[in-house]
N, C-alpha and C positions, 0 to 999 in steps of 0.2 A: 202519591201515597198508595198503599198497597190497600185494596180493596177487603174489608173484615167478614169471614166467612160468618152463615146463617143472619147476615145484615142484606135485606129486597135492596136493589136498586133505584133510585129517584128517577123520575123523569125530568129532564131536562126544563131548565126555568121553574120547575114546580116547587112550591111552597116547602114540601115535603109533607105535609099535613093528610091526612088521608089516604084511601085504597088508592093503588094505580090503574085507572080505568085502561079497557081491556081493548082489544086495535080494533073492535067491530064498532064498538060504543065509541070511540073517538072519534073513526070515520061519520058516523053519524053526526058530530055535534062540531063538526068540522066547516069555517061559513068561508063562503068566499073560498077561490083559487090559491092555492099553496103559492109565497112567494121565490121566486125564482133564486138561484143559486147567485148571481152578482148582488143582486137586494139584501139577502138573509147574511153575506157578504159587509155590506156597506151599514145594515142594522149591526153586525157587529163591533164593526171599527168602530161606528159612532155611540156605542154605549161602553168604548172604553174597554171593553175585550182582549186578552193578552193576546188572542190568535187576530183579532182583526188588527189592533198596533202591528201587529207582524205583517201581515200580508200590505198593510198600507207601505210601510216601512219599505217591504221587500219591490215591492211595484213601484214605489218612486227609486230605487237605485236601479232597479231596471228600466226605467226611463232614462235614467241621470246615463248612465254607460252607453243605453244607444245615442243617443244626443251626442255626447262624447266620440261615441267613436264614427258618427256622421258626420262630424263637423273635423276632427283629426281627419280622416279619411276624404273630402272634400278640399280641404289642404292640400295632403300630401299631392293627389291628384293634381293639383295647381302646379305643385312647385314637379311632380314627374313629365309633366307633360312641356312645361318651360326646357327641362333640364332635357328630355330627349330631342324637344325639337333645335335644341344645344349642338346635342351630338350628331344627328342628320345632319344638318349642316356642316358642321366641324369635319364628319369625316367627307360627307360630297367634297368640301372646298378644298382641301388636302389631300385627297385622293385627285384628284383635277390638276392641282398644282404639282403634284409632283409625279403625273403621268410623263410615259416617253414621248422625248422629241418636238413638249412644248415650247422650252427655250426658242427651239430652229423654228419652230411653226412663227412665234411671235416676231424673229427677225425675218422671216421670209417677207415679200414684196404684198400680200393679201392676205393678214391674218385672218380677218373676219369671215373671209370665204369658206377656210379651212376648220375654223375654231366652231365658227354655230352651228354646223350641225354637230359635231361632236358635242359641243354644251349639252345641244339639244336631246341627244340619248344617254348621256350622262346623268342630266334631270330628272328622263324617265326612269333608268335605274333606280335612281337613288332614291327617289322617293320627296324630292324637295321641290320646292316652286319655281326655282330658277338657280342658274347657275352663270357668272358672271365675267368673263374675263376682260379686265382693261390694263390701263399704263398704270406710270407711276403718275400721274396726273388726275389719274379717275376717268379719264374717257374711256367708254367701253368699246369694247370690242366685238359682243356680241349679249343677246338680248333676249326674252323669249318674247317681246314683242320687238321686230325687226324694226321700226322706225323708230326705236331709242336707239340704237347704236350708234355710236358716235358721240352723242349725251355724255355730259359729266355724271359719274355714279353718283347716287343720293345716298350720303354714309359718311362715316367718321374711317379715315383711312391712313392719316398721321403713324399712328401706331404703328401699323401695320410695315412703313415704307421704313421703320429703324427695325424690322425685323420681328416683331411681335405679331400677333395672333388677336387680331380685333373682334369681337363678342356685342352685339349690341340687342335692343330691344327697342322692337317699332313696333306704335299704334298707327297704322294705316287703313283705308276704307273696308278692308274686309274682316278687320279685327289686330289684335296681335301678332306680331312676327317678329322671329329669331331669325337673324343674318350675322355672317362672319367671312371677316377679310382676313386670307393668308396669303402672305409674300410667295412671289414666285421666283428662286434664284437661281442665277448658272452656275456652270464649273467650277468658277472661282468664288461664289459665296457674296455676289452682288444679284442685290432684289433687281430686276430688268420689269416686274410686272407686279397685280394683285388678282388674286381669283377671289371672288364672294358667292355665296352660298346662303338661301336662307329658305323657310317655311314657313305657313300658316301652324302656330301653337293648335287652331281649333283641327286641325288636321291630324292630330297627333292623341293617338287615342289612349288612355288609361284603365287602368283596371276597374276606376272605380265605376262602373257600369254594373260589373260584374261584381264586387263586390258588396252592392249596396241589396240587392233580394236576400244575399247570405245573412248581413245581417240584422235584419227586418225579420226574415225565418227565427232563427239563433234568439232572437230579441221575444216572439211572440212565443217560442214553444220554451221559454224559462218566465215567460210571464203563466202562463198554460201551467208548468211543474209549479211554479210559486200558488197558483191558484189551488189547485189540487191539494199541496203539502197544507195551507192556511186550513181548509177543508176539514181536513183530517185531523190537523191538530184540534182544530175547534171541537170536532165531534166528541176526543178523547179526554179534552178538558172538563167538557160540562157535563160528562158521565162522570167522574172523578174528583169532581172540588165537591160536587151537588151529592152527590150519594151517601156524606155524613152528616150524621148529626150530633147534636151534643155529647150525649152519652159516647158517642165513637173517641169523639175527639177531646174527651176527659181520660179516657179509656189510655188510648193512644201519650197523652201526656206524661200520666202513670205511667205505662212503658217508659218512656225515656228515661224519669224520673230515676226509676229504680237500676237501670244499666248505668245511668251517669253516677249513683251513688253507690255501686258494688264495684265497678272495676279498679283494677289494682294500676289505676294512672290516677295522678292528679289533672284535676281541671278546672284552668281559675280563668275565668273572663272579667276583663278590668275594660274601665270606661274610659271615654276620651279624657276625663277630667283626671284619671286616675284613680278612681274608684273601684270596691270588689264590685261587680254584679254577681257573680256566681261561684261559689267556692265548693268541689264536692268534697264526702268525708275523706280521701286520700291525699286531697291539695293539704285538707286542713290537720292531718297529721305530720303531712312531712313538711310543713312550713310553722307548724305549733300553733295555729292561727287562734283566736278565740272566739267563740259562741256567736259573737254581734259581730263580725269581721263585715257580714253582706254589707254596703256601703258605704263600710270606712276605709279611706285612704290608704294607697299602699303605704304609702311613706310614715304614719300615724301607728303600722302595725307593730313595729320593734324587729322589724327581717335584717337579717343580713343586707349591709348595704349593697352588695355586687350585684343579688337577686332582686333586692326592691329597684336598684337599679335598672335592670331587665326588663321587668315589671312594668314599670313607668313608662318604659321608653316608646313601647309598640315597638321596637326593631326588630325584624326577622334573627332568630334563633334555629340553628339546628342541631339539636344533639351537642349542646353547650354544653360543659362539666361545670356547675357552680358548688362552691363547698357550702353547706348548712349546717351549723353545729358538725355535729360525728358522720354527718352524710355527706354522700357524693351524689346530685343528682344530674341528671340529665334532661335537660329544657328544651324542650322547642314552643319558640312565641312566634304568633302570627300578625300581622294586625288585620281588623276586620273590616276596615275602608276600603280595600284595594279594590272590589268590583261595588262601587257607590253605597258599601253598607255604614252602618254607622260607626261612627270614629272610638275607636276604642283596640281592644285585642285579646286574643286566646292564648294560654300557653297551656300544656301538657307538661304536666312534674313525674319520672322516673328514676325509685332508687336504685342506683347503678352502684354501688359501696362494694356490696361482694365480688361484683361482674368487673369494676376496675380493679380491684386484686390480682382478682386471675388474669386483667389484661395485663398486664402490668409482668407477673411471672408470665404470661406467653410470649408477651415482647422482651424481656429478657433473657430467653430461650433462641427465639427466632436471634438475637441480636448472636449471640452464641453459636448456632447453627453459621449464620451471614457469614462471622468471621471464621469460623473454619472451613468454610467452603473458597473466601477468599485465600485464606492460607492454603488450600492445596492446589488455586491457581497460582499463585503468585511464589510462593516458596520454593524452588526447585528448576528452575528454569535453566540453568546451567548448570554443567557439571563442575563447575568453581566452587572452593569449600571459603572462601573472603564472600564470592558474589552470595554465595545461599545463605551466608549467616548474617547478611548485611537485609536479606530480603526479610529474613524471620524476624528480624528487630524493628524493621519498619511494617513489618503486617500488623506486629501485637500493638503499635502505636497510632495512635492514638484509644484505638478502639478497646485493649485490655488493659493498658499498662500506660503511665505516663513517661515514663523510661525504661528501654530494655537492654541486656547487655549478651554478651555471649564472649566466652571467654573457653579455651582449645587448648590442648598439652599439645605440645610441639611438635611430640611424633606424627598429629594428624596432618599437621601443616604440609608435612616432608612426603605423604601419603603411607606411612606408617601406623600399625596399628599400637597404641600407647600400652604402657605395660600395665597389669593390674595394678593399684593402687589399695593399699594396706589403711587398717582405720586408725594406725595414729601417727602414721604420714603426713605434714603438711604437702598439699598437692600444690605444684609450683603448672599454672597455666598462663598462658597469652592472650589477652583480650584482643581480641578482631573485631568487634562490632559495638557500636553503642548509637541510638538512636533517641529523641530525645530529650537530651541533657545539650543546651545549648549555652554561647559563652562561660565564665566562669565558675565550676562546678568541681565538688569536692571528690568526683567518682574518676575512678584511672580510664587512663585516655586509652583510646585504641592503641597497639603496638608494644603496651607495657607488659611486660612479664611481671607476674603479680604470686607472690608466695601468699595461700590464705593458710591462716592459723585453723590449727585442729577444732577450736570451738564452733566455727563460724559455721552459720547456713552455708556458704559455698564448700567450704572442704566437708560439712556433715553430708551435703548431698552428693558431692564428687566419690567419695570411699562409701557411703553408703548405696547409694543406687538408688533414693529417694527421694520425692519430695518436700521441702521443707517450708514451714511458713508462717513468718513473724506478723501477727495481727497487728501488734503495735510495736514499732521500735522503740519508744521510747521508753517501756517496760520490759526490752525484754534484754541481758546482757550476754549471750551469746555472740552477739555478731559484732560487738564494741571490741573483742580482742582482738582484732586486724588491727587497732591503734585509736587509743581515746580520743586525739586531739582530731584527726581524720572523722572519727563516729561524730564527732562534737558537730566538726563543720556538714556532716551529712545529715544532722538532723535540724540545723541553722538553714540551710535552701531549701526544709521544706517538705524532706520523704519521711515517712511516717509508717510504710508498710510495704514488706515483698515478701517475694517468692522464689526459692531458687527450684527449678528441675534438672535432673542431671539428661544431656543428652546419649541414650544409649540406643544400640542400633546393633541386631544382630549377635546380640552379647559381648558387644565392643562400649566401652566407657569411652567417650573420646572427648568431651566437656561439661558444660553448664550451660544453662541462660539463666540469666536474673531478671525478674521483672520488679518496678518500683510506682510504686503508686505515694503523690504527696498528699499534703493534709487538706488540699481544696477536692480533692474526691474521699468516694468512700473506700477503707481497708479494704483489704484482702479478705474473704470467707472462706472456711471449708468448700462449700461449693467451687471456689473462683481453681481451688486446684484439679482439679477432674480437665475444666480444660485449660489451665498450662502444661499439664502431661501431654493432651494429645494436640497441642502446638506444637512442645517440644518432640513428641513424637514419629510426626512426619518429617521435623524436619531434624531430625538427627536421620533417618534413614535418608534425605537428600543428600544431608552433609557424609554419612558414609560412602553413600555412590559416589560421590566427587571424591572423596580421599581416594576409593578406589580408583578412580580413573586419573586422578593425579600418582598414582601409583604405576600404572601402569603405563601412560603416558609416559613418567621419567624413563621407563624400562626401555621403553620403543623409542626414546631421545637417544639414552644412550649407545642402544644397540646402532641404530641408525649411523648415530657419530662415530661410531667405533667401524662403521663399515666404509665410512667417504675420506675422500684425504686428505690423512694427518698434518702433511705438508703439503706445499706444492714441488715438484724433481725439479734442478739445478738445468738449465737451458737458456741458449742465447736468442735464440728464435721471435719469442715475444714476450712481452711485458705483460703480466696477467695479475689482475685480481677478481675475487670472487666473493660472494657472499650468499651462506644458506641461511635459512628461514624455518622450522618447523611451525607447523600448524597448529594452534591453540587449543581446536576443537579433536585431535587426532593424527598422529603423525602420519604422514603419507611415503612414497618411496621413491621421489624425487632423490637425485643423483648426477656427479657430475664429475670428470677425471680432466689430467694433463699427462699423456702420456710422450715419452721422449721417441721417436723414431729414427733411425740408422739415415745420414746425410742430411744432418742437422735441421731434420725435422720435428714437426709439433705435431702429435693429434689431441683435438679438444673433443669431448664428449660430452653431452647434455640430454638426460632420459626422466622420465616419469613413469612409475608404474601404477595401474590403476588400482585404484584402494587405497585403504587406509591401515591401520595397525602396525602390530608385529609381523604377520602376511606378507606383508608390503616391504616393509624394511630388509625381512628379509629374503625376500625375492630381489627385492635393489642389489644386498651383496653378491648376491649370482648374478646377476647381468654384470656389475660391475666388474667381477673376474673373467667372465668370460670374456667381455670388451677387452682387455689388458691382455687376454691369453692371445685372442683372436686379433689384435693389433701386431703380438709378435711374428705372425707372418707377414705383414707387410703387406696388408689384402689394400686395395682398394675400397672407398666406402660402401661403395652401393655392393658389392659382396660380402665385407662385413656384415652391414644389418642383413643382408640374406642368410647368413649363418646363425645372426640372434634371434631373426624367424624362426627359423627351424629350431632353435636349442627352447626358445619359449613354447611352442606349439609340442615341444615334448615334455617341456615342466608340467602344462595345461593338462597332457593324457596321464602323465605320473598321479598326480591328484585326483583326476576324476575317478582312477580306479584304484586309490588308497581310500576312496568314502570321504575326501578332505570336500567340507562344505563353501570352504573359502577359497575355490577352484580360480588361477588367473584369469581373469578379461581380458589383458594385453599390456601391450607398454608403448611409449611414442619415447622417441630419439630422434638426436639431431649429431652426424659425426662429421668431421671437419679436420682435415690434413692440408697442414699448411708447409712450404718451402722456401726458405728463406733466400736463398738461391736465386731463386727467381721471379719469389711475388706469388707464389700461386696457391692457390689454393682451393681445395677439392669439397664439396661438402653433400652428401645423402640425408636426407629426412623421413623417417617412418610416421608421419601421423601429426608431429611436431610444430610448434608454433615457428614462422619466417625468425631466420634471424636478422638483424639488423647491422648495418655498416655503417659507419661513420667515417666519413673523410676526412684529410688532412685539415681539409675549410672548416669541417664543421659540420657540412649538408650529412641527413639522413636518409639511406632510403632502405628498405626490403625484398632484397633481389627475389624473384621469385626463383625457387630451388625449386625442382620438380618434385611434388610430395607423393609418397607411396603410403600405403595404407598401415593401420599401427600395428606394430609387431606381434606376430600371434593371430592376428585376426586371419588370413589366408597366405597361401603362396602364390603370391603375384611380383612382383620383379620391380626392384628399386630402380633406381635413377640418379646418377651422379652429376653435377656441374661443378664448371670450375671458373674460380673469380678472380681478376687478377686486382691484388690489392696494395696500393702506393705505400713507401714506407710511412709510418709515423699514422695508418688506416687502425682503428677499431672495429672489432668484430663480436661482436652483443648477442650471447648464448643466452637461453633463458629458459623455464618450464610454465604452464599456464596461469598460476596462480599468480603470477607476478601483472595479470592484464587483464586476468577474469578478475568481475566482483559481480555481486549482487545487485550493489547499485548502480554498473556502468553497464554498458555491451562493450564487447571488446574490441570494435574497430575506435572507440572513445580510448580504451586502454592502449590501442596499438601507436594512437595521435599522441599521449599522453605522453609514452615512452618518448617517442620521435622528438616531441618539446623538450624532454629531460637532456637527452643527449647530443640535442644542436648547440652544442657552445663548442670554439674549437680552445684547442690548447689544454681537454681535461685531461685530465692521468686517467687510468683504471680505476685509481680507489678513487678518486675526485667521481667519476663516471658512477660508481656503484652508489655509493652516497647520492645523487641526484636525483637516480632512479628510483631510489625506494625511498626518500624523503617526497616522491610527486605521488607513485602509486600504492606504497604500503599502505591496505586499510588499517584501521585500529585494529580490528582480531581478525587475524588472517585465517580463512578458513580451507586453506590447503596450502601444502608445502611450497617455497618460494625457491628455485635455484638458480644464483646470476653468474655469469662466468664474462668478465669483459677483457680481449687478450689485445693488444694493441702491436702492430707487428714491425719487425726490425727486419735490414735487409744485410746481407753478406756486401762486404765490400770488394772492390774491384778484384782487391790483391789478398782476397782469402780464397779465392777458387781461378783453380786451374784446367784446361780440360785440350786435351788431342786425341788422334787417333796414329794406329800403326796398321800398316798391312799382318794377315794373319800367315805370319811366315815367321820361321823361329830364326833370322836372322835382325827380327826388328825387333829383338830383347834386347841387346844389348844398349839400343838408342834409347829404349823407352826408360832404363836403365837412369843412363847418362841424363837424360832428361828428369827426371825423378830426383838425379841426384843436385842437379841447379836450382831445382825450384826451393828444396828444402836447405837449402846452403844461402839462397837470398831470403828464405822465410827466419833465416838463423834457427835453422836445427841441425845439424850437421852429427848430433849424435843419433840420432834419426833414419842415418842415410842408411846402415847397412842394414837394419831389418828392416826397413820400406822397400829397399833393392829385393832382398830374400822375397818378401810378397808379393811386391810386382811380378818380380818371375812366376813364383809359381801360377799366380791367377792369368798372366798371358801365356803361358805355356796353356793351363788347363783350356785358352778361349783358342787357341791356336788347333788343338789335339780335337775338339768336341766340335766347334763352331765354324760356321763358314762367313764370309763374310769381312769389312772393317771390324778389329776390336779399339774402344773407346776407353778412352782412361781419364779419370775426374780425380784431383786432388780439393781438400777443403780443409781449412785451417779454421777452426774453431773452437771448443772446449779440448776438443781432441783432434788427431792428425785422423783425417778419411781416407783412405784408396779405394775406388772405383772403377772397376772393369766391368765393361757390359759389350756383351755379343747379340747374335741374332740368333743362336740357340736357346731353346725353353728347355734344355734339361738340368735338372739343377745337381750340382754334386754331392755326395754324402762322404762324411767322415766316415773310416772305418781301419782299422788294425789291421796293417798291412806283417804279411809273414816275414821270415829271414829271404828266403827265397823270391818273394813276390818284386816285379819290374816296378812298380807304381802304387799307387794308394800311401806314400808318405805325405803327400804336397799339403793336403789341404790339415794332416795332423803338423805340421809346420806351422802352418799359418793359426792355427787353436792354439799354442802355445807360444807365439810371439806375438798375437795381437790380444788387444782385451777383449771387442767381440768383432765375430763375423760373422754376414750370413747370404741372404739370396732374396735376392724383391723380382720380381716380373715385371716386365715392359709389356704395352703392345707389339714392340718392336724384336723382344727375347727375354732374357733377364742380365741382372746386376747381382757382381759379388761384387762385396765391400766388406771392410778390414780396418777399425778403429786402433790406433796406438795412442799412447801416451804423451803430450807432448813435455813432459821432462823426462 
């Protein structure tokens, strides 16, 4: 208790009755020697003193702990000192036993010569009393007292001889002792012996030596703080209980009295029986209580039963809401037994009535804020105008609306912008989304195109550009003219009240959402529309990005598809199909051709350019014409993509210095020239994923092509190989998207493929179908290009080939020979412009060339002639004069053959000359 100012202090023990005599005059009257500090001590315990119960109290559990922990620690000691002279031994005997060149010592002619002294420094190492080695019999072999050797060992040793590890404990003359028998075995894992090991336990020293002054210390310097603190307390006690007196502590009463009955809490303390003992005036307002309440029963009073219950109970209350008439309060009950008081309890009464209003509107708020903040996670996450309006109808559900809808003019769908809409237009929209309304339900399903009549909330908000909002359906007939017997069964399951907002975005109208609330919640309010506008408001600007980008999306489809090809060209070479893929998320500039080449060749092409967009797409149709242009020379691969190197690395400087921000990165390709002729087949790679083969069997594998870096990126020099492939081989073009994913890595994708494609016997299209039924993810998020060509070979008797010396008198043979082959091939109308041809191209290899000229016929779609020398110069068409000797030959051959032209060898080059074969 706080000590009352202008109130002298008592002395200690004193009556309080009279002056406080002065320190000279007590000294004086002071008999006999002051008693000592343990005495003045033990006078207090024993007259019942709260400081001496204490220090009694405190000094026997500081007894009680050291006891405890002498006796714990006198133990432990026991069982540490057993358990090391355990392990002394254990490891002596095992470390012995399985030292080198025991085995040999024990079959040698004189173990015991050999073995005791080594026991014997073994011993001293280790620290144990002896160390033992005998038979399997127990006779020792050595001893540290030399005239037992030979003695049967004294021990349990059974165990031991099937392999185990024997532990015992002997009471012997000098005390305790721990010994341990471990097998000794050879090479092969047969025991030959036993080593034993053991010590005096009293040999084996513990801590507790050491432990026992610490705490004995520990022990007397907390008896020492216990004494001291007891001390202290006593001194501050008996200045403090003794220094009032009545008037203080009337005084003191008053005080309480009057705070307990002014402050604005209630406080009612009930007895164990359930009795008032104390009711201040704020209990007994806010409980109604009456005048004589002190001692009558709660239960007697007329309270609300929740709170008389309360009351009654003593059970722990915190900030309980009990209702009381037109109040809300707020209870907290204690009971007052818990630290040994008496049985009964306190509770504190608070009107909370106004403060739960405003919780009430701040958690209606905050619930409001919640859901709009989940709406602007959760609404918009794709650019999908189904996925966004399927998101906004499940956000507002449960949490604003018991059913929501959303329903879209058609133009948005297409990503078109919808045309205005006039106010006495019925607006015909398509419902996409409804969230829910489950099993049978009188509201139109998703996918229904739904005409709403001019009166309704949906068409009043679709042509108006407003809010609308029916408190009660069943008062209001507006929205009944969509069709009475429909309105009938919508107000039969249940709804009772909505809202429509129209979704608008950028000054674009492009739908509605409706929200529907049934009759087991509460309507609609004015409030409730503030935020259906700004649900509907965010996400009408999602649902516009997505139109936009399904807009632009279609653009960059079509542009894309209008740039790859239409068909595939008419060729005997290989059996091909294909399948492209655009990307869900943004079309990319994946690409892929069949180009027909001069001597019944194929080249396949498969490219990707990096990016996405319209960019992309159309950077694809420029590589893809240049490929087509740059194949009509006849290049070789790995010089082709050297030329696409270079024509991209000039796209890349065009754009950087036109300011274009979407400057190229590069592109990967994979080109591949195939000859049916022979089997062979040629293929370069810029950057490009391996492609794959498949055999006639079936087996798949990934020939390594030598890969060069991706187009555009530097000028560094491709690499061509060439693969010879059996008829009836598949050859598996591809671009990455087909084996990248998110959720795989792509040596899983490259397996995957390889599984799809090991079956033999598939077709192309059976092949494509396998492919992307294993690895098509759900939404592919980059372009897919598959090209599977499965190759044919030329038959014996479609290709012909000799040579002639270069002398113009072996025209006429090659002639004559030209003219048999096409006379057994049955084309005989044939012979005399293949003759005119022939001549002229061995004439021209005759005139230019040195060397054998080679001549190749080939019967395929068309008749081929092939002349090739070891000349590299290749001839030009050109208008020859009246007067000029030459330059008509090869206009001769322009106008009798369909095409001709000039490919290069290692060797020189090849003219060739396509006719007709009708």
């Amino acid at each position: 208790m706080a000590r009352l100012r202008g109130r002298p202090w008592k002395q200690s023990g004193h009556s309080g009755e009279g002056p406080r005599p002065s320190r000279g005059r007590r000294g004086r009257q002071r008999r006999g020697p002051r008693p000592s500090w343990p005495r003045r001590l033990w006078n207090a315990a024993r007259g019942r003193s709260v400081a001496g119960q204490m220090f009694v109290l405190q000094a026997l559990i500081v007894l009680v702990l050291v006891v405890a922990a002498v006796v714990a620690m006198l133990i432990q000691a026991r069982d540490d000192r057993f358990q090391a002279a355990r392990d002394r031994s254990l490891a002596a005997a095992e470390a012995f036993a399985h030292s080198p060149g025991l085995v040999e010592t024990l079959r040698g002619p004189d173990p015991s010569a050999e073995l005791q002294p080594r026991t014997e420094a073994a011993r001293m190492l280790g620290g144990v009393d002896f160390i033992v080695v005998m038979n399997r019999e127990g006779i020792r072999y050595t001893h540290p007292r030399p005239e037992l050797i030979g003695k049967r060992f004294v021990g349990t040793i059974e165990p031991s001889l099937s392999g185990r590890i024997t532990v015992e404990r002997v009471s012997g003359p000098l005390g305790q002792e721990v010994q341990v028998v471990v097998p000794v075995t050879d090479a092969r894992g047969r025991i030959v012996a036993l080593v034993s090991a053991g010590v005096r336990v009293s040999e084996v020293s513990s801590a507790f030596e050491r432990q026992l002054p610490v705490v004995l210390g520990v022990s007397a310097a907390a008896l020492a703080l216990a004494t001291a603190g007891t001390a202290l307390v006593t001194r501050r006690l008996r200045r403090q209980t003794h220094g009032l007196g009545p008037s203080e502590m009337t005084r003191m009463y008053e005080h309480h009295d009057a705070v307990l009955h002014s402050v604005r809490e209630g406080v009612l303390i009930v007895s164990g029986d359930g009795r008032v003992l104390l009711a201040n005036d704020e209990a007994r307002r806010l409980l109604g209580l009456p005048p004589d309440s002190e001692g009558a029963r709660v239960a007697d009073l007329g309270l609300d039963p929740r709170i008389a219950e309360l009351l009654a109970s003593r059970r722990a209350a915190t900030d309980e809401v009990v209702p009381v008439q037109d109040l809300l309060l707020a209870v907290n009950n204690r009971p007052t037994d818990r630290a040994g008081g008496p049985p009964g309890s306190v509770a504190t009464l608070r009107d909370s009535t106004e403060l739960r209003a405003l919780a009430g509107k701040a958690e209606a708020a905050q619930g409001r804020l919640r859901l709009l903040y989940e709406a602007s996670v959760r609404v918009g996450t794709t650019l999908d105008v189904q996925r966004t309006a399927d998101e906004l109808t499940q956000v507002s559900v449960p949490g604003f609306a018991d059913t929501a809808t959303v329903d879209l003019a058609e133009a948005v769908l297409r990503g078109e912008e919808p045309r205005p809409a006039t106010g006495q237009e019925a607006p015909q929209l398509r419902r996409i989304s409804l969230t829910g309304a489950h099993g049978t339900h009188p509201l139109y399903r998703p996918g229904d195109l739904v005409t709403f009549a001019a009166p309704t909330p949906q068409a009043t908000g679709f042509t108006g550009g407003e809010p609308v909002l029916v408190r009660d359906m069943r008062t209001s007939d507006g929205w009944r003219t969509q069709g009475a017997e429909r309105s009938q069964d919508v107000l039969d399951h249940g709804y009772r009240s909505m809202i429509t907002v129209p979704l608008k975005a950028r000054g674009v109208l492009m739908g509605i959402v409706n929200y529907w609330r049934t009759a087991e919640g509460e309507p609609f309010e004015e409030e409730d529309l503030s935020l259906a506008e700004e649900l509907a408001a965010r996400a009408a600007v999602c649902i516009d990005n997505a139109r936009r980008f399904t807009r632009e999306h279609e653009m960059a489809v079509t542009l894309q598809r209008s740039l790859l090809p239409r068909a595939l060209p008419e060729q005997n070479a290989l059996d091909i199909a294909y399948r492209y893929l655009p990307a869900q998320s943004g079309v990319g500039g994946d690409w892929f051709d069949v180009i027909p080449l001069p001597g019944a060749r194929v080249a396949l092409v498969v490219g990707d350019v990096v990016g996405h967009g319209m960019h992309a797409a159309a950077t694809m149709g420029r590589l893809r014409t240049a490929v087509q242009n740059f194949s009509s020379l006849d290049l070789p691969p790995d010089e082709l993509l050297g030329l696409l190197d270079e024509l991209i690395a000039r796209i890349d400087q065009e754009n950087t210095a036109a300011g274009i921000e979407t400057a190229l990165a590069g592109a990967t390709c994979v080109y591949a020239i195939y000859d049916p002729a022979s089997g062979l087949c040629q293929l370069a790679r810029a950057g490009h994923p391996m492609p794959a083969v498949v055999r006639p069997d079936g087996s798949v594998d990934f020939p390594d092509i030598p890969v060069g870096p991706p187009l555009g990126v530097g000028n560094l020099p491709f690499e061509a190989a060439e693969l010879h492939l059996p008829e009836g081989s598949s050859l598996v073009l591809y671009t990455d998207g087909l084996i990248e994913d998110r959720s795989r890595d792509i040596d899983v994708g490259m397996e995957m493929l390889r599984a799809a494609l090991s079956r033999p016997g598939l077709s192309p299209e059976d092949s494509c179908e396998a492919v992307l039924r294993a690895l098509l993810p759900a939404r592919p998020g980059d372009d897919i290009a598959l090209l599977v060509a499965r190759t044919r070979v030329l038959a014996a008797d479609q290709a012909v080939s000799w040579q002639v010396p270069p002398e113009p008198a072996a025209v006429a043979g090659a002639r004559a020979e030209l003219a048999r082959h096409l006379v057994e091939w049955g084309l005989p109308d044939a012979v005399f412009t293949a003759e005119l041809i022939l001549s002229e191209l061995i004439t021209n290899g005759i005139r230019y060339a040195s060397g054998p000229i080679g001549i190749r016929l080939l019967r395929d779609r068309s008749l081929i002639c092939e002349v090739s020398d070891t000349s590299s110069t290749s001839p030009h068409l050109r208008s020859a004069a009246a007067e000029d000797e030459g330059g008509r030959g090869l206009f001769l051959i322009s106008q009798l053959a369909e095409r001709w032209g000039t490919r290069y060898t290692p060797e020189g080059k090849v003219i060739w000359a396509e006719l007709p074969l009708s």
